[in-house]
N, C-alpha and C positions, 0 to 999 in steps of 0.2 A: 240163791235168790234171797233165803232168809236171812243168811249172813249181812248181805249187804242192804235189807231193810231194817235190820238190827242196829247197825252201822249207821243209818241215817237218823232211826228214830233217839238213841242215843246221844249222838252230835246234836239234835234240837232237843232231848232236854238237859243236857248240859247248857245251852245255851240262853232257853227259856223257860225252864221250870216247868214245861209240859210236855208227857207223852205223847205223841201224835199215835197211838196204837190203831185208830179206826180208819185213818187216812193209809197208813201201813197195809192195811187189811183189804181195802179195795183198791190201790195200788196193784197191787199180786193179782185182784181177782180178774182188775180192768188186763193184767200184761197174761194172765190165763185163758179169757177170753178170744183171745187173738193167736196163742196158740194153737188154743186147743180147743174150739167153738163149739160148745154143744155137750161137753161134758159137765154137767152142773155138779155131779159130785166131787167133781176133781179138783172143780173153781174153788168150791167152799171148802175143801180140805186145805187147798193151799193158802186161800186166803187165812184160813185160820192157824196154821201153822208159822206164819209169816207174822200174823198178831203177834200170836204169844212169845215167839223168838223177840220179838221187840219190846213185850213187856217185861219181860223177864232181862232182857242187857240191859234195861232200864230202870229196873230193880235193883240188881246187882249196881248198876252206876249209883243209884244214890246211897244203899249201902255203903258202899266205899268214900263218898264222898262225907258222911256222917263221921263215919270211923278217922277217917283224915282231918277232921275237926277236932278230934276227941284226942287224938295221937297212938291211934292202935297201927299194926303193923297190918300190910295190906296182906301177908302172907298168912297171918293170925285168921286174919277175914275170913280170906280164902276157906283157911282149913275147918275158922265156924261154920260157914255156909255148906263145906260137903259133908261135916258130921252132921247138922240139922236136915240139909234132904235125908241122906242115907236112915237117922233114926225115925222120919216123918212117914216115908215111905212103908214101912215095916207096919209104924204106929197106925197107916189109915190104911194099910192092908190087916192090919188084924183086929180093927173097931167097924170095918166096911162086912 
């Protein structure tokens, strides 16, 4: 489910310059609710896991679309983006 609200929120800001992340987020909670009625912590985990998967493909999209401006290579991208998590990760596990 988060794939494919990733997949929408994406598609609309590619198209209009805005992230719909909060529309994302109670989308999942309203299709949670109906699964699964009465679990509120399970809404708001999914809800929230559904956000952030859509802010973050939505991230990465405009990353990529910067660098496509500039003429970097999308595979260059790529490999900035997983050295920058992988040294971020370390850096806020050992300043936390």
């Amino acid at each position: 489910l988060s794939l494919l609200c990733a997949l929408l929120a994406v598609r609309a800001l590619g198209e209009t310059d805005l992230n719909p992340v909060s529309g994302i987020g109670k989308l999942t909670q309203l299709l949670f609710a109906v699964v699964a009625p009465g679990k509120i912590t399970s809404n708001l985990i999914a809800g929230a896991i559904a956000e952030a998967g859509a802010l973050q493909a939505g991230d990465m999209m405009q990353d990529l679309k910067c660098g496509h401006l500039v003429g970097a290579a999308p595979r260059a991208q790529f490999y900035g983006q997983l050295i920058g998590s992988a040294f971020s990760i370390v850096i806020s596990v050992g300043v936390y």
